[in-house]
Backbone as ProteinMPNN parsed JSONL, in Angstrom:
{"seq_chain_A": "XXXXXXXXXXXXXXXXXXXXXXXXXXXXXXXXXXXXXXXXXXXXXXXXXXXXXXXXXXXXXXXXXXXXXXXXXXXXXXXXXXXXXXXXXXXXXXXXXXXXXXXXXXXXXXXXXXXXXXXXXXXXXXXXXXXXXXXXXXXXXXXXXXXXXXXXXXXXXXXXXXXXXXXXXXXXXX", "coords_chain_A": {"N_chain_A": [[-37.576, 38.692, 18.965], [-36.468, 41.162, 20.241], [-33.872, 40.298, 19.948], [-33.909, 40.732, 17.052], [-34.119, 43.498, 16.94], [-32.431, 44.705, 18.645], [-30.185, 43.724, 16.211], [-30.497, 46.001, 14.2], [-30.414, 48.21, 15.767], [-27.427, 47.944, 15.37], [-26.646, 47.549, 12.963], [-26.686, 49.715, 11.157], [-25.951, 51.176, 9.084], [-26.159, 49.604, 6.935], [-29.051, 48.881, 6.549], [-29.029, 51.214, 5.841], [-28.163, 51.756, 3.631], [-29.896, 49.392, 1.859], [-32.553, 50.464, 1.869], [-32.017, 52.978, 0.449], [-31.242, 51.685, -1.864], [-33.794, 50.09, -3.143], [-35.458, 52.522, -2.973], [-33.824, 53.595, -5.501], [-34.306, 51.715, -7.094], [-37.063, 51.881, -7.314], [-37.277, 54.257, -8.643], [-36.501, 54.096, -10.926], [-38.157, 52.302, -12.336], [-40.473, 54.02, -12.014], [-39.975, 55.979, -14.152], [-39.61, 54.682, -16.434], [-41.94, 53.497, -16.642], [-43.422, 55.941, -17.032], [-42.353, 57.318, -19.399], [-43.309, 54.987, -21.44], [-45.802, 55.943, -21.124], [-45.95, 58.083, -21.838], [-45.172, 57.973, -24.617], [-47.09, 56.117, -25.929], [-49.355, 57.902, -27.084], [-48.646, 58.386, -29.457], [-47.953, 56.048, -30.906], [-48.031, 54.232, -33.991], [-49.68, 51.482, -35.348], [-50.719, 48.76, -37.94], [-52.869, 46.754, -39.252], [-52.674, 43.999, -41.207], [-54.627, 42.993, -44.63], [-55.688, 40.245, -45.761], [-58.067, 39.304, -48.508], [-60.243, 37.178, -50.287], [-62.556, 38.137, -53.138], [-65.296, 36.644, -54.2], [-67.381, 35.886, -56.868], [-70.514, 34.608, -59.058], [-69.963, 32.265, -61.168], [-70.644, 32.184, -64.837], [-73.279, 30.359, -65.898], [-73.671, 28.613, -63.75], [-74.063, 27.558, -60.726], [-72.092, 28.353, -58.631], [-69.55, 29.621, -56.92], [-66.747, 31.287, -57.311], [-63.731, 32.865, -56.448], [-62.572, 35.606, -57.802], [-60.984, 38.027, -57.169], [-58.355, 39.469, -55.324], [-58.217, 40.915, -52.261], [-56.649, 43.78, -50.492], [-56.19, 45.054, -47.849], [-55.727, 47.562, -45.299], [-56.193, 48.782, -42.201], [-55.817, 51.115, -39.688], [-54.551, 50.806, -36.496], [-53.279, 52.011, -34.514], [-52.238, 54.687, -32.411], [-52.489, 57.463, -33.815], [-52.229, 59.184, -36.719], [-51.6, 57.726, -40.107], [-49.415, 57.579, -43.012], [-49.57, 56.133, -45.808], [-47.779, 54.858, -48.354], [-47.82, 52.903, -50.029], [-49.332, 50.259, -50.828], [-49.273, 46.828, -51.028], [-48.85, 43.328, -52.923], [-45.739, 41.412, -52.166], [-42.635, 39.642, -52.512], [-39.817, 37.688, -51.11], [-36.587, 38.81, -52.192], [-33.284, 38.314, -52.54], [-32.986, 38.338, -49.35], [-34.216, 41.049, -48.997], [-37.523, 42.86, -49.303], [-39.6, 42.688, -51.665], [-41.251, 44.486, -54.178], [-44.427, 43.248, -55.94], [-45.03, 43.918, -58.709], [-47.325, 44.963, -61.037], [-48.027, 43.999, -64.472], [-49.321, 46.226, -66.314], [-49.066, 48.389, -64.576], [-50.821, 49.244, -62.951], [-51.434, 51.137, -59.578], [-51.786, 51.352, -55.936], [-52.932, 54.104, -54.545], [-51.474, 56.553, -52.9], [-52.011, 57.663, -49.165], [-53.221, 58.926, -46.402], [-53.632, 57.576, -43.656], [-56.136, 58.138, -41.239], [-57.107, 57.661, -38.015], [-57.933, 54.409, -36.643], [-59.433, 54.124, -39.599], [-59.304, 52.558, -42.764], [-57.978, 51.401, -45.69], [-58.029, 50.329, -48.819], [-56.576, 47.837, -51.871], [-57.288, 46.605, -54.499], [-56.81, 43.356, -56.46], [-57.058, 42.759, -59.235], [-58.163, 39.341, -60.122], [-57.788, 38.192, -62.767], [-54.928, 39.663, -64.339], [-53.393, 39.616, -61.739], [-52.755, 36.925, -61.493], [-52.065, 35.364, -64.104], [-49.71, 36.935, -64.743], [-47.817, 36.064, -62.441], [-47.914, 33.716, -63.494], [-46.578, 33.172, -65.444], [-43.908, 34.588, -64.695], [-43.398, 32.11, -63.291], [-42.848, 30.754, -65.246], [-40.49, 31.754, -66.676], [-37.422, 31.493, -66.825], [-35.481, 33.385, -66.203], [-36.549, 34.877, -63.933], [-37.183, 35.653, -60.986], [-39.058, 34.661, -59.267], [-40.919, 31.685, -58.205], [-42.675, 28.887, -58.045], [-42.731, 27.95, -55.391], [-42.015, 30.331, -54.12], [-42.557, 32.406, -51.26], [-45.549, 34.904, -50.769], [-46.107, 38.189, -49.943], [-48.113, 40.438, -47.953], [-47.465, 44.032, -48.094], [-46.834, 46.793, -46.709], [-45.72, 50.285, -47.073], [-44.491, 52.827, -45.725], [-44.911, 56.621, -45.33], [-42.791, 57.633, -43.858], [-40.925, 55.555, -44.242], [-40.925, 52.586, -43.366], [-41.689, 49.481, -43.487], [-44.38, 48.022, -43.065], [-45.388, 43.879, -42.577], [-46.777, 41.075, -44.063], [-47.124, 37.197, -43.661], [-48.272, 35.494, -46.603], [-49.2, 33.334, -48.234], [-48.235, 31.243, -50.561], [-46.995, 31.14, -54.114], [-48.018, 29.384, -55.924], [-49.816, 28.129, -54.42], [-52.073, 30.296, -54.478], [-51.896, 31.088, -56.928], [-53.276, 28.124, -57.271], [-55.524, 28.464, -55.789], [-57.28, 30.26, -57.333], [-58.217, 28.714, -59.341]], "CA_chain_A": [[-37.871, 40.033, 18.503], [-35.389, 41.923, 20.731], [-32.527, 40.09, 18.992], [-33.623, 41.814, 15.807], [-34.411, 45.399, 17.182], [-30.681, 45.152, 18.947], [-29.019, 44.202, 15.698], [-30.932, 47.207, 13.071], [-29.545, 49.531, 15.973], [-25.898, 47.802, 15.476], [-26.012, 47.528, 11.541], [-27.652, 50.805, 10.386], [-25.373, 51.83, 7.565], [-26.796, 48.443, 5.579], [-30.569, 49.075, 5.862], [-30.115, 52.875, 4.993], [-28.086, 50.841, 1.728], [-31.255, 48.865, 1.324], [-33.624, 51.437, 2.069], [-31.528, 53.932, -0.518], [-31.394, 50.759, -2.976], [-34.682, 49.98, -2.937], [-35.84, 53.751, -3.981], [-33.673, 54.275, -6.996], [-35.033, 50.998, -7.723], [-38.403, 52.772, -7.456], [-37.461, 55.753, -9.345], [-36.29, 53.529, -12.099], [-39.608, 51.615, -12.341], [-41.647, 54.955, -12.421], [-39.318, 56.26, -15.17], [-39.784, 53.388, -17.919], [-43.629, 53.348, -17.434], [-43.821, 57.227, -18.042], [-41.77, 57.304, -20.921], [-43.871, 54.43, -22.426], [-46.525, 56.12, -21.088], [-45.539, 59.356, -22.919], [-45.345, 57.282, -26.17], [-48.587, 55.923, -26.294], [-50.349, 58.63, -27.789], [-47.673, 58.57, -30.945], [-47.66, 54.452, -31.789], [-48.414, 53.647, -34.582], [-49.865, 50.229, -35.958], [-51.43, 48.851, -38.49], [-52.988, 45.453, -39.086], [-52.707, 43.857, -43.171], [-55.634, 41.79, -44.06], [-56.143, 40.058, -47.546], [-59.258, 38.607, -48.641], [-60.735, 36.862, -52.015], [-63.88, 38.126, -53.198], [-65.924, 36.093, -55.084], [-68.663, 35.873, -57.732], [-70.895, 33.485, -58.911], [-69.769, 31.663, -62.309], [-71.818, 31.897, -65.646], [-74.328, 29.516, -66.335], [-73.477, 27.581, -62.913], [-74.176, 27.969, -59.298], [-70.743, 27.898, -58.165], [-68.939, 30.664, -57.235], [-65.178, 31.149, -57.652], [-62.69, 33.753, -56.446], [-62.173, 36.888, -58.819], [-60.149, 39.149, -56.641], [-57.869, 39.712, -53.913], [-58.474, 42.32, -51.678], [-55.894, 43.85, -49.885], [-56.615, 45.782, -46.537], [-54.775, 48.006, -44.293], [-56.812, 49.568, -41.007], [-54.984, 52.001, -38.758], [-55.143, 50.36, -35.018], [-52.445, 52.987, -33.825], [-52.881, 55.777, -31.98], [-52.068, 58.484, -34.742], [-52.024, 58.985, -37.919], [-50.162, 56.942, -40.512], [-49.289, 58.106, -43.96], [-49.364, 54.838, -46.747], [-47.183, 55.198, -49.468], [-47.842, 51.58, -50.961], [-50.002, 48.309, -50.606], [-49.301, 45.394, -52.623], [-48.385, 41.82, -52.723], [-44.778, 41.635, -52.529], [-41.996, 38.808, -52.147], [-38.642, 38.075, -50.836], [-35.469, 38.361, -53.169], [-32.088, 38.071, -51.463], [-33.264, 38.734, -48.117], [-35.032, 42.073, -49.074], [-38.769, 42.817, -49.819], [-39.748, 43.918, -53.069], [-43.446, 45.064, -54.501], [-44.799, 42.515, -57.037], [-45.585, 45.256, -59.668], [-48.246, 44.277, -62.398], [-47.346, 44.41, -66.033], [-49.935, 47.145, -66.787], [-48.644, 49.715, -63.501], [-51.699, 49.632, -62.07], [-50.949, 51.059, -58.493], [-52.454, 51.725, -55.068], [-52.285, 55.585, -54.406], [-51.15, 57.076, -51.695], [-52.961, 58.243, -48.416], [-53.175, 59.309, -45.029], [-55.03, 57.15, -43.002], [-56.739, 58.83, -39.344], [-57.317, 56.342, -36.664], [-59.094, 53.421, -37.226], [-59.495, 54.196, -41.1], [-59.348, 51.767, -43.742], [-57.54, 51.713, -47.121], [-58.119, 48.934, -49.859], [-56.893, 47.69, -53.242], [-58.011, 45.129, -54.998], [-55.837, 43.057, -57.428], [-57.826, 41.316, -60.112], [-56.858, 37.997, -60.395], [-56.725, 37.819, -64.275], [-53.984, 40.13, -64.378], [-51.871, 39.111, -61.398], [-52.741, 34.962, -62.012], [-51.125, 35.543, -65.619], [-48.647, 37.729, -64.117], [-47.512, 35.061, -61.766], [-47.965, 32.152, -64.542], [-45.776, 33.698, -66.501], [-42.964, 34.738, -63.609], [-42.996, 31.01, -62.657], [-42.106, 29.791, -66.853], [-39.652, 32.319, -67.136], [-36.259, 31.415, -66.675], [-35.259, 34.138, -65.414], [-37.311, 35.825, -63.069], [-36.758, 35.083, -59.252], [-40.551, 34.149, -58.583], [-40.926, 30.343, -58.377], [-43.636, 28.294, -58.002], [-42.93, 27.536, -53.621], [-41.925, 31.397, -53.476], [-44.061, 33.152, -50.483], [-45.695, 35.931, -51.038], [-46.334, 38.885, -48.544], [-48.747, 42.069, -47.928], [-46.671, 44.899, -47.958], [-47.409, 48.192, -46.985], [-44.495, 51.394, -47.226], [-45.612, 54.29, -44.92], [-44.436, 57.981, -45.833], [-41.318, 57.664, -43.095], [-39.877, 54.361, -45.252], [-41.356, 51.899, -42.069], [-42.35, 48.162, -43.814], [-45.257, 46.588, -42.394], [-45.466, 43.23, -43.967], [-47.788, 40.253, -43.294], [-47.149, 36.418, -44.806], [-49.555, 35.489, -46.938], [-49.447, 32.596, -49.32], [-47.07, 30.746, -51.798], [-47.378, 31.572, -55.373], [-48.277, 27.588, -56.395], [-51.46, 28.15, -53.618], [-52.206, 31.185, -54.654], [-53.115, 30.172, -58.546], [-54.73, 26.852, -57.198], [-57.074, 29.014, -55.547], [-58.328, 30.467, -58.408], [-58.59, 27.329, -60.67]], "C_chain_A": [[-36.825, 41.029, 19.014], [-34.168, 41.609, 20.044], [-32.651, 41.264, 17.498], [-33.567, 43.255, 16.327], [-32.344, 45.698, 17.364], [-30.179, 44.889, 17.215], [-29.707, 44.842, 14.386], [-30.204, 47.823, 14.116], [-28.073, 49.397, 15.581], [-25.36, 47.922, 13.789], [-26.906, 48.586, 10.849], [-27.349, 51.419, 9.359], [-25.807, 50.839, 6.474], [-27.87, 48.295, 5.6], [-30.461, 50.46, 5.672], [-29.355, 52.055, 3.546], [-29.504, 50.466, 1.234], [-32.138, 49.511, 1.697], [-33.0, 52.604, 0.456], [-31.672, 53.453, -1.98], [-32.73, 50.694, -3.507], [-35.536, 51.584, -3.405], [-35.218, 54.213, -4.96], [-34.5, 53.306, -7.366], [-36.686, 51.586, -8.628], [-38.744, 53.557, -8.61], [-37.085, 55.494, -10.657], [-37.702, 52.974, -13.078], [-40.241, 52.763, -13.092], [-40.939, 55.607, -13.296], [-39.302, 55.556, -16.476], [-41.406, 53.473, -17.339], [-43.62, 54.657, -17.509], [-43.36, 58.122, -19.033], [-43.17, 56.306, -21.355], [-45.32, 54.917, -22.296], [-47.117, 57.816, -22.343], [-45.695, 58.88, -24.71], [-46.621, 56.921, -26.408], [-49.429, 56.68, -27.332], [-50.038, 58.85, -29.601], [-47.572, 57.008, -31.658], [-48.074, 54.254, -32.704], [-48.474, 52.072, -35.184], [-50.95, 49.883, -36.624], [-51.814, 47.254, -38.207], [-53.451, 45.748, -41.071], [-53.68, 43.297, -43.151], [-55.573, 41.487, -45.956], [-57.385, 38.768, -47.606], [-59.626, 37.923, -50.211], [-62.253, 37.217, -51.963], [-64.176, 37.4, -54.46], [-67.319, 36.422, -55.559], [-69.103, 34.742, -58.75], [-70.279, 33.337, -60.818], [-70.541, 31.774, -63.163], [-72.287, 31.002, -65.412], [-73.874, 28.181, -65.312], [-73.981, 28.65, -61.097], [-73.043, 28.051, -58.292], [-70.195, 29.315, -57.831], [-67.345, 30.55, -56.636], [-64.539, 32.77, -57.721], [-62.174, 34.63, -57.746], [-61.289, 38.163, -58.454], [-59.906, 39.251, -55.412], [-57.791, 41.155, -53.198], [-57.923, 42.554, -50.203], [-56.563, 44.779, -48.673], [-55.435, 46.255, -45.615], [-55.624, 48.869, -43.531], [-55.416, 49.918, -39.905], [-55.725, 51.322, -37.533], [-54.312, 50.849, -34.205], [-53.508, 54.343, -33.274], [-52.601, 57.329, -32.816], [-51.739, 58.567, -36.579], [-50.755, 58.509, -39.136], [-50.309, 57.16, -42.207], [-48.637, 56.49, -44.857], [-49.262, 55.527, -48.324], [-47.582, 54.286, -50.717], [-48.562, 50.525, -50.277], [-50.035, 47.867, -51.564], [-48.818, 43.993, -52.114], [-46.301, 42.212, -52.814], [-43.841, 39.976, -52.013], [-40.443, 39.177, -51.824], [-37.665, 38.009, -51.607], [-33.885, 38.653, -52.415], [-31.934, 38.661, -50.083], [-33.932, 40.002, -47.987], [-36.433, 42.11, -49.549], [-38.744, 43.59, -51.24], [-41.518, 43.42, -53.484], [-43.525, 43.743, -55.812], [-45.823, 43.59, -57.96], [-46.156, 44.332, -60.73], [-47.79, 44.869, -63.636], [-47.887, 45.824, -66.539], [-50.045, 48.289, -65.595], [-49.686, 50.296, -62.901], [-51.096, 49.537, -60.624], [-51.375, 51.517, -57.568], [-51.865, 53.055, -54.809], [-52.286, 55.887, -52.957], [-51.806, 57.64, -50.861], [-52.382, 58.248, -47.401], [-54.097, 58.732, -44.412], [-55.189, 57.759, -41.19], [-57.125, 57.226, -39.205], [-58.197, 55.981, -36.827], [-60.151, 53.337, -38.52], [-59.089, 52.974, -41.794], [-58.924, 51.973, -45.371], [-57.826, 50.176, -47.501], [-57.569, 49.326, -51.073], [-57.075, 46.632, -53.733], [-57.331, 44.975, -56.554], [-56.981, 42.203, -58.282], [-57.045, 40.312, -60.485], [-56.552, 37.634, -61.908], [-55.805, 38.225, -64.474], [-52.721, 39.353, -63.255], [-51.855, 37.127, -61.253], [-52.136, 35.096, -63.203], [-50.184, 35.832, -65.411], [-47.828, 36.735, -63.555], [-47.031, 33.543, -62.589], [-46.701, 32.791, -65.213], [-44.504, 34.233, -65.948], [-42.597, 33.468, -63.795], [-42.496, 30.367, -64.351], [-40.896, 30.708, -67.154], [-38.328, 32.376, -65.838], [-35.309, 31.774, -65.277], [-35.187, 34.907, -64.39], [-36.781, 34.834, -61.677], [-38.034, 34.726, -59.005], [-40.56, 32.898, -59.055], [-42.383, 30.356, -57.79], [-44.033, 28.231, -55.808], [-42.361, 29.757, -53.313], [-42.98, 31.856, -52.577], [-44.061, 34.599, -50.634], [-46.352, 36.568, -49.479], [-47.209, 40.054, -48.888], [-48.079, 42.309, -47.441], [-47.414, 46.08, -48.097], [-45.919, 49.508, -46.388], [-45.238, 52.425, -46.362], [-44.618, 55.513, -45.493], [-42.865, 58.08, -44.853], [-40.524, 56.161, -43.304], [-40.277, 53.329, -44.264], [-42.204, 51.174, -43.209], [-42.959, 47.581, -42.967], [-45.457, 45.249, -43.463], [-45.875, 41.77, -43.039], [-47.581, 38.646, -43.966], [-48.475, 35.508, -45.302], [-49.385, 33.965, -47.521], [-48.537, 32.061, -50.089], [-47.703, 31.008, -53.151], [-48.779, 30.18, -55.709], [-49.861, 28.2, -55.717], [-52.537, 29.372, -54.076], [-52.936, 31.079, -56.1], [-53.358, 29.211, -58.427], [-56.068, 27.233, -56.64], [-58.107, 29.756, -56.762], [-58.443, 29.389, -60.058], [-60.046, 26.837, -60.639]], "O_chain_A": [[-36.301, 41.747, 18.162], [-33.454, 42.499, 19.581], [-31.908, 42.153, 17.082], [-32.735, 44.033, 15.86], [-31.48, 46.338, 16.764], [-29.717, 45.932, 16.752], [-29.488, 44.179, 13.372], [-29.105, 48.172, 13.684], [-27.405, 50.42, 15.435], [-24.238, 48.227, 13.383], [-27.775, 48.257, 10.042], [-28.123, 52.113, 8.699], [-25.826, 51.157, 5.285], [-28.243, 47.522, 4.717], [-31.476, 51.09, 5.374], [-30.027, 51.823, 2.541], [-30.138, 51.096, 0.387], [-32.961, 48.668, 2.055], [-33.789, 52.837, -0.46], [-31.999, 54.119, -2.963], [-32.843, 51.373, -4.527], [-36.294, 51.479, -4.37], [-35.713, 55.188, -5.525], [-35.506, 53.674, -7.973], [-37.137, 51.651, -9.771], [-39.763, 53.648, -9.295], [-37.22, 56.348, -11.533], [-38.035, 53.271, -14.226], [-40.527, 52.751, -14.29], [-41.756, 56.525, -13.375], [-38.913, 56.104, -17.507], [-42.086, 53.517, -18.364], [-44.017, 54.789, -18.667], [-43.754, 59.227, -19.405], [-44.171, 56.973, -21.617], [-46.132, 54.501, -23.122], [-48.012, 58.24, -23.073], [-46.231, 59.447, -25.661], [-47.246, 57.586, -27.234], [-50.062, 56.15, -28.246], [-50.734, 59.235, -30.54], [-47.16, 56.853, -32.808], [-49.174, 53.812, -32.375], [-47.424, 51.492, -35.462], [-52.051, 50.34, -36.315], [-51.324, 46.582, -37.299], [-53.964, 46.61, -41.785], [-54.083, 42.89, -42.062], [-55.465, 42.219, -46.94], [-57.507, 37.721, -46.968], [-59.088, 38.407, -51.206], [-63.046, 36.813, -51.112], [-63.537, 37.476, -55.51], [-68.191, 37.024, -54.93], [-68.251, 34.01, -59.253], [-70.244, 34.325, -61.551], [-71.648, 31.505, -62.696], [-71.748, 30.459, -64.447], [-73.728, 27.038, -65.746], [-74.108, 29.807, -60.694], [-73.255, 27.767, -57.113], [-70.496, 30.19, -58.643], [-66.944, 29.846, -55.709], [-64.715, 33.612, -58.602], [-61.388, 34.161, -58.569], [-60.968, 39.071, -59.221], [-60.725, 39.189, -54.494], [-57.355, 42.219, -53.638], [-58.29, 42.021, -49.156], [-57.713, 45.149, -48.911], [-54.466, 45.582, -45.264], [-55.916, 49.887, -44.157], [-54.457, 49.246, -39.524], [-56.944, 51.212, -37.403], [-54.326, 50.363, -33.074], [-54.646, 54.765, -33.482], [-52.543, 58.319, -32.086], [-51.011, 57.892, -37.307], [-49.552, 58.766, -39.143], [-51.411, 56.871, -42.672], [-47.58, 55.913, -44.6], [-49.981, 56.202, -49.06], [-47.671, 54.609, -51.902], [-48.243, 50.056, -49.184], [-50.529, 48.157, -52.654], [-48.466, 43.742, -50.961], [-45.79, 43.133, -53.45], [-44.401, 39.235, -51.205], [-39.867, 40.243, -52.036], [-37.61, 36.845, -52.004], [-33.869, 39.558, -51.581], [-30.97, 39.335, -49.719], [-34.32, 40.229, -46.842], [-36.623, 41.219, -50.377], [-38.172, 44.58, -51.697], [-42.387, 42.583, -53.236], [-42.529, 43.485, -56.487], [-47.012, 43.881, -57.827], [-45.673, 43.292, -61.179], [-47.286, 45.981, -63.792], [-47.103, 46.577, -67.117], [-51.006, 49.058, -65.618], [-49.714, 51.428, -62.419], [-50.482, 48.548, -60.222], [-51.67, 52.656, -57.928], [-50.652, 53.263, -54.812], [-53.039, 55.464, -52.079], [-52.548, 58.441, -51.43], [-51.264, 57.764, -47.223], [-55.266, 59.117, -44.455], [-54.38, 57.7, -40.263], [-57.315, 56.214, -39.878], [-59.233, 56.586, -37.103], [-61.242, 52.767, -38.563], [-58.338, 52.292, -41.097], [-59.589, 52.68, -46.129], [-57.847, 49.177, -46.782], [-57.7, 50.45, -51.556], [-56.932, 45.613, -53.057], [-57.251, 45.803, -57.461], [-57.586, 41.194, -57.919], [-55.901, 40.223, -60.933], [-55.555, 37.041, -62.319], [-55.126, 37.337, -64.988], [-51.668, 38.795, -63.567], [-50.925, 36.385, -60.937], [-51.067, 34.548, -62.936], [-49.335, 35.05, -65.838], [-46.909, 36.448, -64.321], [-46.18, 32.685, -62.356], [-45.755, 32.018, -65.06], [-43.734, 34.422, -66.89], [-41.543, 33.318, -64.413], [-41.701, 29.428, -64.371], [-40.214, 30.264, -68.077], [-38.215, 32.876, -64.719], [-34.819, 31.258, -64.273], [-34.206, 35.498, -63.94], [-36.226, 33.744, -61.543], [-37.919, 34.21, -57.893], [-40.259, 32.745, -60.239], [-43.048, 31.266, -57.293], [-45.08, 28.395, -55.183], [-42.473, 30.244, -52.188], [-44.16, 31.781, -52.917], [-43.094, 35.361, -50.646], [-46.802, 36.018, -48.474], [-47.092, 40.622, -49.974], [-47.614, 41.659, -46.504], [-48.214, 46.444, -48.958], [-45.33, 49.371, -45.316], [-46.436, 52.706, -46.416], [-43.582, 55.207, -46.084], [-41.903, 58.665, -45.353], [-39.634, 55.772, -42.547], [-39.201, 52.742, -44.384], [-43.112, 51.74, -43.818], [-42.481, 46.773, -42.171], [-45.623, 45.336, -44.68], [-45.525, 41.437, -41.907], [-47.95, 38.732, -45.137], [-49.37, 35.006, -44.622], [-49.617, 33.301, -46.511], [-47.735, 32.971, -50.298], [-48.929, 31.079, -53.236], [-50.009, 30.209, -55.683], [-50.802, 28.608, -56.397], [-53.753, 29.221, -53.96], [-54.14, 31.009, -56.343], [-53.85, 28.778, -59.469], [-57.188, 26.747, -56.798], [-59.328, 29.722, -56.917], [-58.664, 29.497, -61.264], [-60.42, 25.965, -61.423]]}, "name": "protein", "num_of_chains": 1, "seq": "XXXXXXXXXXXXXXXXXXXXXXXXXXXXXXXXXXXXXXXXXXXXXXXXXXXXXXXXXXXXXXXXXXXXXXXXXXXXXXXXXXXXXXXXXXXXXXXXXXXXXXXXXXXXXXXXXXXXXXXXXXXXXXXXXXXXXXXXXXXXXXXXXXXXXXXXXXXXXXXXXXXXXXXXXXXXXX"}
């Protein structure tokens, strides 16, 4: 014990270093948590959700998928302004909206905290829609393409969730 005491009195310019070190350290620390602590109250996030609702079949007991139903709940701390929800896929590394032939389109809102927006795609329209993508030539939607919920917020910010391949997508409603 005396050995150490003698050499802190002999080397005292290298524990005030590590004593000096040691509190920016500190002051670094408590500087990054009250910034992120400062942020908090401004995060926004959402969570996508897609669902099939079903109904029961004529003249059977069966029931079979009639519509997908898209979902977006605010789980941020502030309000989040939705420009767009839809199905959408990837085409040369960018997202794009899978727009229905007849321009039906989810309208725009403001969702408050822990709010809920929906739209709901009927599947005769976008199952035809889709059938008819995958025979044509042309179009970039294939059969193994994956599809995504996409939602646009009012400051251009893509949330986007993966959902499904086309192919799976009209075997579910067969």
């Amino acid at each position: 014990m005396f050995l150490f005491v003698n050499w802190c009195n002999e080397n005292q310019g290298f524990l005030t270093f590590l004593l000096s070190a040691f509190t920016i350290l500190l002051s670094i620390i408590a500087i990054i948590v009250s910034i992120n602590t400062a942020r908090l109250p401004y995060k926004k996030r959402v969570l996508l959700n897609i669902e099939y609702k079903y109904a029961l079949l004529t003249n059977s007991d069966e029931m079979a998928p009639y519509q997908l139903r898209l979902s977006i709940i605010n789980i941020g701390n502030s309000p989040i302004g939705i420009k767009s929800l839809a199905l959408g896929f990837k085409k040369n590394g960018r997202m794009q909206k899978l727009t229905l032939i007849d321009g039906s389109n989810f309208e725009s809102t403001i969702l408050e905290i822990s709010n809920k927006a929906i739209y709901d795609y009927p599947y005769d329209r976008i199952g035809n829609y889709l059938i008819s993508q995958i025979n044509d030539v042309n179009s970039y939607i294939k059969a193994n393409t994956t599809l995504y919920i996409t939602a646009y917020t009012f400051d251009g910010h893509l949330y986007k969730k993966k959902f499904n391949t086309v192919y799976d997508l009209i075997d579910t409603f067969r």
